[in-house]
Backbone bond lengths (Angstrom), bond angles and torsions (degrees), N, CA, C in turn:
res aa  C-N    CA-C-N  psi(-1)  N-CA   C-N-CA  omega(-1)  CA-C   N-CA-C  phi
1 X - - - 1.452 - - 1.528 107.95 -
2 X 1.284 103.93 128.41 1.859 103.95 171.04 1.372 123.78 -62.53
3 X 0.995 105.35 135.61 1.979 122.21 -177.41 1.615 98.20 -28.08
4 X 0.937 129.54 176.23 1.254 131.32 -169.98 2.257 144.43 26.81
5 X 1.619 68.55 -12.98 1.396 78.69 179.90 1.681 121.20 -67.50
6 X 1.606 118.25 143.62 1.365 90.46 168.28 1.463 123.26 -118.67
7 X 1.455 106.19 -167.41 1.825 98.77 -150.08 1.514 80.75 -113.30
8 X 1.286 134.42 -8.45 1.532 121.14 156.46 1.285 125.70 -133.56
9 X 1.974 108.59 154.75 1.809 93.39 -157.40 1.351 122.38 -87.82
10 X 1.505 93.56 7.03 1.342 112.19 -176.96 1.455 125.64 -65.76
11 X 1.618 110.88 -22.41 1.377 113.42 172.12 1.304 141.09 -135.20
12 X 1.152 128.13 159.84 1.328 124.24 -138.82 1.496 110.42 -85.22
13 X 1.570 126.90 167.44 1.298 126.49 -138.15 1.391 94.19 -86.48
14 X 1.354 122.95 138.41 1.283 127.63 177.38 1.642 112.88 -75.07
15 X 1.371 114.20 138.20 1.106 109.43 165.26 1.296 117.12 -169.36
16 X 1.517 127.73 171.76 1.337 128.25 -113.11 1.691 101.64 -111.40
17 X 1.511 104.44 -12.60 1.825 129.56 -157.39 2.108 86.09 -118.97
18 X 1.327 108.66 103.46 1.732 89.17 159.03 0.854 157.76 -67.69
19 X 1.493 98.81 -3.42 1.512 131.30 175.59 1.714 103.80 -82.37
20 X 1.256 123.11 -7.96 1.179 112.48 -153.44 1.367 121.11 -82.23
21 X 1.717 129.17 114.72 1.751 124.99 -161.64 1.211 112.61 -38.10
22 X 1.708 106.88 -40.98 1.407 120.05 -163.51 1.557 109.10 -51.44
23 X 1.151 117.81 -24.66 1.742 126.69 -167.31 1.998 88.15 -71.88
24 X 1.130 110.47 -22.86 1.758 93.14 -171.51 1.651 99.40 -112.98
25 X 1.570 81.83 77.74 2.203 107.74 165.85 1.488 91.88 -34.48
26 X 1.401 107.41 143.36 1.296 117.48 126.09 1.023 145.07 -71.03
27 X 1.138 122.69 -6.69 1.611 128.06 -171.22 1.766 102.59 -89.74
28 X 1.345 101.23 136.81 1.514 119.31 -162.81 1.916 106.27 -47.35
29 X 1.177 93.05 -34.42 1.916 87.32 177.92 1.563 112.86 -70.06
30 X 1.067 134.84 -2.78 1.329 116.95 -152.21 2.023 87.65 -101.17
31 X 1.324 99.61 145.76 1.891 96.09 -148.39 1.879 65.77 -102.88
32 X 1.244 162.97 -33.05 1.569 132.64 -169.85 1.386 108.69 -57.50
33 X 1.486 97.80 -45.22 1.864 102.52 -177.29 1.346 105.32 -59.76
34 X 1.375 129.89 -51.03 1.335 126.38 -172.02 1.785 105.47 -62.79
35 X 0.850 112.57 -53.41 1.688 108.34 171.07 1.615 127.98 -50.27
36 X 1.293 93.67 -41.87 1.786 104.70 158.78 1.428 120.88 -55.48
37 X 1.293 111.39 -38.67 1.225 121.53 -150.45 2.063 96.73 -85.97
38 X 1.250 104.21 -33.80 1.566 119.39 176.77 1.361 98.50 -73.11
39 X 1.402 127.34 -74.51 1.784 131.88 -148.29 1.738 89.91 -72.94
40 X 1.160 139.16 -13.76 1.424 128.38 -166.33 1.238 112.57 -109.83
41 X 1.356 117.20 -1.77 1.769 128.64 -173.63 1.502 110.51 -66.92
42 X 1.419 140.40 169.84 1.067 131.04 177.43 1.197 116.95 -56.64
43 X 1.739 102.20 -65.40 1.717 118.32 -179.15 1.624 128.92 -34.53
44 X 2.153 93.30 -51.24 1.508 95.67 169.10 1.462 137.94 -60.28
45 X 1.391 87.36 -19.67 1.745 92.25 -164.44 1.885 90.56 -77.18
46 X 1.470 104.95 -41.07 1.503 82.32 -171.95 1.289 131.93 -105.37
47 X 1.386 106.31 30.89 1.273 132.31 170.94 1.929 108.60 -94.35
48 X 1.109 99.99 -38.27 1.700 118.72 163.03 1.400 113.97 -67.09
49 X 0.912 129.95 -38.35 1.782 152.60 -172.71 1.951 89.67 -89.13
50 X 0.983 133.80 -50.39 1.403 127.69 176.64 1.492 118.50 -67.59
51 X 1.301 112.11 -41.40 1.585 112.81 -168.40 1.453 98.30 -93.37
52 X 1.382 139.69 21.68 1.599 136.06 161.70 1.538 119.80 -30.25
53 X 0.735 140.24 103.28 1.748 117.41 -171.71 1.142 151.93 66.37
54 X 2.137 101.92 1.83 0.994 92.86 -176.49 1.763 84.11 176.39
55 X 1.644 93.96 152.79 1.306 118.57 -128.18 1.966 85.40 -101.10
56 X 1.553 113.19 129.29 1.681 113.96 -166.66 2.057 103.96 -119.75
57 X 0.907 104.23 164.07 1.361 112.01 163.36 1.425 121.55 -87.73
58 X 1.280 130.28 -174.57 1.123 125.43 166.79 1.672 128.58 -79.64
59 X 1.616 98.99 -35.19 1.184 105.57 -179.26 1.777 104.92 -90.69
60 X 1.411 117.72 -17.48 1.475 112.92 156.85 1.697 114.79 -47.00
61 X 0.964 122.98 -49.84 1.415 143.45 -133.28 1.990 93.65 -95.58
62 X 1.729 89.78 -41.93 2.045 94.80 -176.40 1.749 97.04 -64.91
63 X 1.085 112.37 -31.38 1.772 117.16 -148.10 1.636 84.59 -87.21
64 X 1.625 135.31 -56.39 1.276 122.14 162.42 1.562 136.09 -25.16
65 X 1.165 85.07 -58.20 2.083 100.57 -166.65 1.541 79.15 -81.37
66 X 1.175 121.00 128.73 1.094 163.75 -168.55 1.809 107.29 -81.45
67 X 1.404 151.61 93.53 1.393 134.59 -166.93 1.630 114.74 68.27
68 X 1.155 123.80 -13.07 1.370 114.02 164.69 1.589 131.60 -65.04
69 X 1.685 106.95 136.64 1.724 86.42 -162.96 1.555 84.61 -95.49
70 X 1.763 86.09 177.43 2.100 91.50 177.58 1.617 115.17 -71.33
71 X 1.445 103.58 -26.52 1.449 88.04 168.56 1.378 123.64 -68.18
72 X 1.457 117.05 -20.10 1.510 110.48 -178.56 1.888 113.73 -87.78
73 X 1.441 96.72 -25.40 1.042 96.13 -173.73 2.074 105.58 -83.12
74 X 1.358 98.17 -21.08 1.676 96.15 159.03 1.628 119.68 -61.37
75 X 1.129 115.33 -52.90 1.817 136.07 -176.93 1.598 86.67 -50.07
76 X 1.563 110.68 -68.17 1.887 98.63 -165.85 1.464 106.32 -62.86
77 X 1.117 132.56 -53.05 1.457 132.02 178.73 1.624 93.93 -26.26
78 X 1.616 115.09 -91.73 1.159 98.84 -171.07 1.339 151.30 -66.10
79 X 1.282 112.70 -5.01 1.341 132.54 163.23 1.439 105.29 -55.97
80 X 1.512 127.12 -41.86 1.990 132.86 -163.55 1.723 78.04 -91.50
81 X 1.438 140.09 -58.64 1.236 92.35 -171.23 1.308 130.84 -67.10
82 X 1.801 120.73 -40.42 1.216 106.50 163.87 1.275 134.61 -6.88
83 X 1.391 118.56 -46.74 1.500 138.67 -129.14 1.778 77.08 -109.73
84 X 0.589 127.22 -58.67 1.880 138.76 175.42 1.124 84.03 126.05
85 X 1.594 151.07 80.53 1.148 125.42 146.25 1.866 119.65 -145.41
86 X 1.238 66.71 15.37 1.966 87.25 173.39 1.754 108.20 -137.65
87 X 1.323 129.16 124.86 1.353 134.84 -172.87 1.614 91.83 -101.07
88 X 1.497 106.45 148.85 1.681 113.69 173.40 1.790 81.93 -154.65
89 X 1.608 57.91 121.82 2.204 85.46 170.68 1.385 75.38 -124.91
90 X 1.964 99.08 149.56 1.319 142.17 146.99 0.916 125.64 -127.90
91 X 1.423 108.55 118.70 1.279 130.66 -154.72 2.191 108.26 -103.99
92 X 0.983 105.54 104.82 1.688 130.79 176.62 1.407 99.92 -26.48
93 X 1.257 135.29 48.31 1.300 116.76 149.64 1.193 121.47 -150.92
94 X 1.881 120.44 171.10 1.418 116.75 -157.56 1.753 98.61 -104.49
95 X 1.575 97.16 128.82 1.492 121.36 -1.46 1.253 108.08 -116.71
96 X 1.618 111.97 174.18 1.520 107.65 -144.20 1.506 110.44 -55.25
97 X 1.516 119.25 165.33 1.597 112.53 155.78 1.727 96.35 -141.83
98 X 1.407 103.76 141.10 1.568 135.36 170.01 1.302 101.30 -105.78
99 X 1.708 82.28 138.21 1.777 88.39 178.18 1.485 90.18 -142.48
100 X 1.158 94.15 149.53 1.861 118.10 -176.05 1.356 114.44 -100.64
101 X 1.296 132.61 147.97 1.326 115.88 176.90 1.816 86.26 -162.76
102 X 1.792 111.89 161.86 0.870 134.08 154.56 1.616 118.71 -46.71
103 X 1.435 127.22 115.80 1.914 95.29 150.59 1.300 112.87 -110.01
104 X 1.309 114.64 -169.55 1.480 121.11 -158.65 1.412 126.81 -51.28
105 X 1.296 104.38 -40.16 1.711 120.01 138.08 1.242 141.40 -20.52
106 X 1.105 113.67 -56.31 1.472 153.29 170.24 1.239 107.63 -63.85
107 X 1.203 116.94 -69.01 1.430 120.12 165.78 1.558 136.17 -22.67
108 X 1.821 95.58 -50.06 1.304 108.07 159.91 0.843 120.67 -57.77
109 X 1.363 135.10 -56.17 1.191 139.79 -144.56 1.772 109.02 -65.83
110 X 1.600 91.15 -27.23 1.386 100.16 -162.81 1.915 116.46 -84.82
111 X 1.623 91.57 -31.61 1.346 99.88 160.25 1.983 120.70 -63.37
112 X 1.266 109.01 -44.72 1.683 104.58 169.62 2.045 104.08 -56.64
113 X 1.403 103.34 -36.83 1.609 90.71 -177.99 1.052 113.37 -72.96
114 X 1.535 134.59 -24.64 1.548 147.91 -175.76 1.803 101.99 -53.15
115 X 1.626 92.85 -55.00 1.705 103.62 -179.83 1.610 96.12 -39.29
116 X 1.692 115.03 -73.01 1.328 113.80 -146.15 1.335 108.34 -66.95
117 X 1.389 122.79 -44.84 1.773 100.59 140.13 1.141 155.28 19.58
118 X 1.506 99.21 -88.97 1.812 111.93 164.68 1.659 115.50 -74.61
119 X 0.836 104.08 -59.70 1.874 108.96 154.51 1.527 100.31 -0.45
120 X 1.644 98.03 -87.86 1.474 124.74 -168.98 1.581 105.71 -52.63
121 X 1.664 123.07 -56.62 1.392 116.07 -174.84 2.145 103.49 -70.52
122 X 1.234 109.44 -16.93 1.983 104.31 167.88 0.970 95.04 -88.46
123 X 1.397 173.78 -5.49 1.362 151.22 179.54 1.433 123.09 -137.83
124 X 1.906 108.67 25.54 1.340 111.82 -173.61 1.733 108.77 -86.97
125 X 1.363 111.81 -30.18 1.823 107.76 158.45 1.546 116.63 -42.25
126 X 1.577 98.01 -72.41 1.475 92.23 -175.57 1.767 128.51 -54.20
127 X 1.135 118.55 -20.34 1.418 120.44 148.11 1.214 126.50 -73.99
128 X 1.352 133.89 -56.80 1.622 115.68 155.04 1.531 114.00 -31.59
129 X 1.006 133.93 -23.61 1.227 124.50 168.99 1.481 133.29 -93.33
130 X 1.546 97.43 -3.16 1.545 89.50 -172.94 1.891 87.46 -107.48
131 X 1.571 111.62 -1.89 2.035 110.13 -175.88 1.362 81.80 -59.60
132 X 1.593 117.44 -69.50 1.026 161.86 118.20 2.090 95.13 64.77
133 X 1.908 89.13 -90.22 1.370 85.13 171.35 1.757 131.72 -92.26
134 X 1.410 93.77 16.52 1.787 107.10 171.38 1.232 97.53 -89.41
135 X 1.820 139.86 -30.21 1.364 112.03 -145.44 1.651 81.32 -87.48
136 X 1.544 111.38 -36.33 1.559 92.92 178.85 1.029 127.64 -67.39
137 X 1.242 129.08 -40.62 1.674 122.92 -175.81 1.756 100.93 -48.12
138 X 1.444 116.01 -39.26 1.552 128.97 -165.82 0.910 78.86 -67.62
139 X 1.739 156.50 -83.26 1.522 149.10 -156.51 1.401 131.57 -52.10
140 X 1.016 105.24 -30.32 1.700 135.25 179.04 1.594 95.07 -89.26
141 X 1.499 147.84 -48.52 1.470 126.30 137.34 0.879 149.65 -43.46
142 X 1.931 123.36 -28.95 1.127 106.04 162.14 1.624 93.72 123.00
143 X 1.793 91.01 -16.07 1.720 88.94 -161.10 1.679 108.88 -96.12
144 X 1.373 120.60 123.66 1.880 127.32 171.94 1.184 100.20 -22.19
C-alpha cells in the first residue's frame, strides 16, 4: 500500500501540517467534513448562538430563528443532539414541554463561534469595502 494511503474510506486524509484543508476530504465518509458540515450550517450556528446560558423550548427557539420551518428546526435539533451537543429533556406534563439546552460540548462549540463573531463584527468595514471595490472593478468590466 502507498505511504499515505488509507485502508478505510471512512477517514480523512492524513497529513503531516494540522492546519492542512486537505485533512477535510470531500468524500461523504470522512466524519471531520461531516461534522463541519452540521456545526457550520446556518440553522446550527444559531440555534447554538440561542441556547448560550440558558435553557429554550421548542416553540421559544421556532419564534427566534428567524424563517426557519419546524421541520427544519426539528431535523437541526436532532442532528446537535446526536452530535452530543444539544440536551432535550421532556418533562411529564400536560401538555408536554421540551426544553433544549447546551451541554458541555456545546458550550464549546459556541465559544469557537463567539470568536468568529467578533472577528466578523471587527472586520465587517473592511469587507464592505473590499464587495465594495470588486462590485466596481466587476462594473467597470462589464462583468455580472
Amino acid at each position: 500500500m502507498e505511504e499515505g494511503t488509507l485502508k478505510s474510506p471512512t477517514h480523512c486524509v492524513d497529513t503531516e501540517d494540522p492546519y492542512d484543508a486537505r485533512q477535510w476530504d470531500t468524500r461523504e465518509g470522512c466524519e471531520v467534513r461531516q461534522i463541519l458540515d452540521r456545526v457550520a450550517d446556518k440553522w446550527s450556528l444559531l440555534v447554538i448562538a440561542l441556547l448560550e446560558r440558558r435553557t429554550l423550548r421548542f416553540t421559544e427557539l421556532r419564534r427566534e430563528v428567524d424563517g426557519i420551518s419546524q421541520r427544519m428546526l426539528t431535523v437541526t435539533l436532532r442532528q446537535l443532539e446526536r452530535d452530543g451537543l444539544v440536551r432535550r429533556t421532556v418533562h411529564p406534563v400536560v401538555p408536554p414541554r421540551v426544553d433544549y439546552e447546551l451541554t458541555p460540548l456545546g458550550t464549546t462549540l459556541h465559544d469557537t463561534i463567539q470568536a468568529l463573531v467578533t472577528w466578523t463584527e471587527a472586520h465587517q468595514g473592511e469587507i464592505a469595502a473590499a464587495r465594495a471595490a470588486y462590485d466596481e472593478a466587476a462594473a467597470a468590466a462589464g462583468t455580472p
